[in-house]
C-alpha positions in Angstrom: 0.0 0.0 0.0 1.3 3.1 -0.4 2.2 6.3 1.5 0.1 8.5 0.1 -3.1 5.8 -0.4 -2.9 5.4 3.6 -2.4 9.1 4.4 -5.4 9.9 2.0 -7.3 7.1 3.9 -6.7 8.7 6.9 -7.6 12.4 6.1 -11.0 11.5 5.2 -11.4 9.2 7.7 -10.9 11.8 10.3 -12.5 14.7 8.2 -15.5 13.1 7.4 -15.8 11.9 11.6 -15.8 15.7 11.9 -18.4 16.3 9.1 -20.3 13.9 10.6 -20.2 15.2 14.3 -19.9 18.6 13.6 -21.5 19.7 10.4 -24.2 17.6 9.7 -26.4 18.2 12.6 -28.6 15.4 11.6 -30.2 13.3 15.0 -30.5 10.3 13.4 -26.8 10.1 13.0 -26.0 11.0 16.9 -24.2 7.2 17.8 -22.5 7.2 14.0 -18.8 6.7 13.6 -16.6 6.3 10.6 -14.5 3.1 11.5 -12.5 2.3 8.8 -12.2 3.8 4.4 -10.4 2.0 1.9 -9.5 3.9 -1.4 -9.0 1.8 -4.6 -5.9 1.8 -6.3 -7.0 4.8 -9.1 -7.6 7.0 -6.0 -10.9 7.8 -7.5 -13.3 5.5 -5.4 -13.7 5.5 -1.8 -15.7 2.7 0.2 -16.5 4.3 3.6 -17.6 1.7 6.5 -20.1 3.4 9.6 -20.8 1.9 12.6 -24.0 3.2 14.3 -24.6 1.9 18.0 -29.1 1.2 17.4 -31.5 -1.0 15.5 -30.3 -2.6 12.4 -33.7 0.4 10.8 -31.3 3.0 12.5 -28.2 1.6 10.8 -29.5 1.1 7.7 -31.2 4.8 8.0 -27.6 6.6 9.0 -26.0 4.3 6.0 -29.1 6.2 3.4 -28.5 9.2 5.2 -25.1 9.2 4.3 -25.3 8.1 0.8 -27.6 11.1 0.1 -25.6 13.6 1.6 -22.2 12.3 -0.7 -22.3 15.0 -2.8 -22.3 17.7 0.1 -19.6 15.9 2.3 -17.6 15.5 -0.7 -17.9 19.5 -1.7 -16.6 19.4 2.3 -14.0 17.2 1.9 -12.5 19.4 -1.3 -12.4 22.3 1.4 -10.6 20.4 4.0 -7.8 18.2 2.3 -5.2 19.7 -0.3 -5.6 17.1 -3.0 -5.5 16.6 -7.2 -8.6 14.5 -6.8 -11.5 13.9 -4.1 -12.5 10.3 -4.5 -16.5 9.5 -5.1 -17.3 7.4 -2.2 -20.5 5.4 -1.3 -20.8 4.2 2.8 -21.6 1.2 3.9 -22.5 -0.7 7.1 -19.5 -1.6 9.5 -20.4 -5.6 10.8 -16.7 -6.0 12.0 -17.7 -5.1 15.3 -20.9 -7.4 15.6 -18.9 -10.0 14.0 -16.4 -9.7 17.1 -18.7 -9.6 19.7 -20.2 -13.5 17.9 -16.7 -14.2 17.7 -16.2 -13.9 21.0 -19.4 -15.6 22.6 -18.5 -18.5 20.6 -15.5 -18.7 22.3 -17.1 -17.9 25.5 -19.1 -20.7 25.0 -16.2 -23.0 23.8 -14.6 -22.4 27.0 -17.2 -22.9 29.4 -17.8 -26.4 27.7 -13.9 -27.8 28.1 -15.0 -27.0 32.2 
């Protein structure tokens, strides 16, 4: 990966947290957090993953949210990062974390069965 892929990954990681927080003012996306963007190799896609702490209605309602406002937060992003190119993006739905907390009951349960 390369040095400038990662730092790009970064910025808008971190910019569009702030966007999210302080810009978009929007109480449906109050327990929303940008956990993780991966850039293609072009630099002119972005997949953005969101983790929002509710029902899966609320996640998949931050996730629309999101997608609708891409134009805007991208206009945002141009103001924010010095850059040739700001990537499109589209936002998806974060599982990692859900998938963790499986992971680990499984192995809860794994354990408690070998005592």
């Amino acid at each position: 990966m390369s040095f400038k892929k990662e730092r790009l990954e970064s910025q808008i990681k971190k910019e569009i947290g702030e966007i999210l927080i302080k810009d978009m003012g929007n109480p449906a996306l109050t327990h929303t957090t940008v956990t993780g963007v991966e850039i293609s190799p072009d630099l002119k896609h972005a997949s953005i993953y969101l983790s929002t702490y509710g029902t899966p209605r609320e996640k998949k309602l931050s996730v629309n949210i999101m997608n609708n406002n891409s134009p805007w937060i991208r206009r945002e992003l141009a103001k924010r990062i010095r850059t040739r190119y700001i990537p499109d993006f589209t936002f998806f739905e974060d599982y990692s974390i859900e998938k963790g907390f499986r992971v680990d009951e499984i192995l809860n349960e794994i354990k408690k069965g070998n005592q």
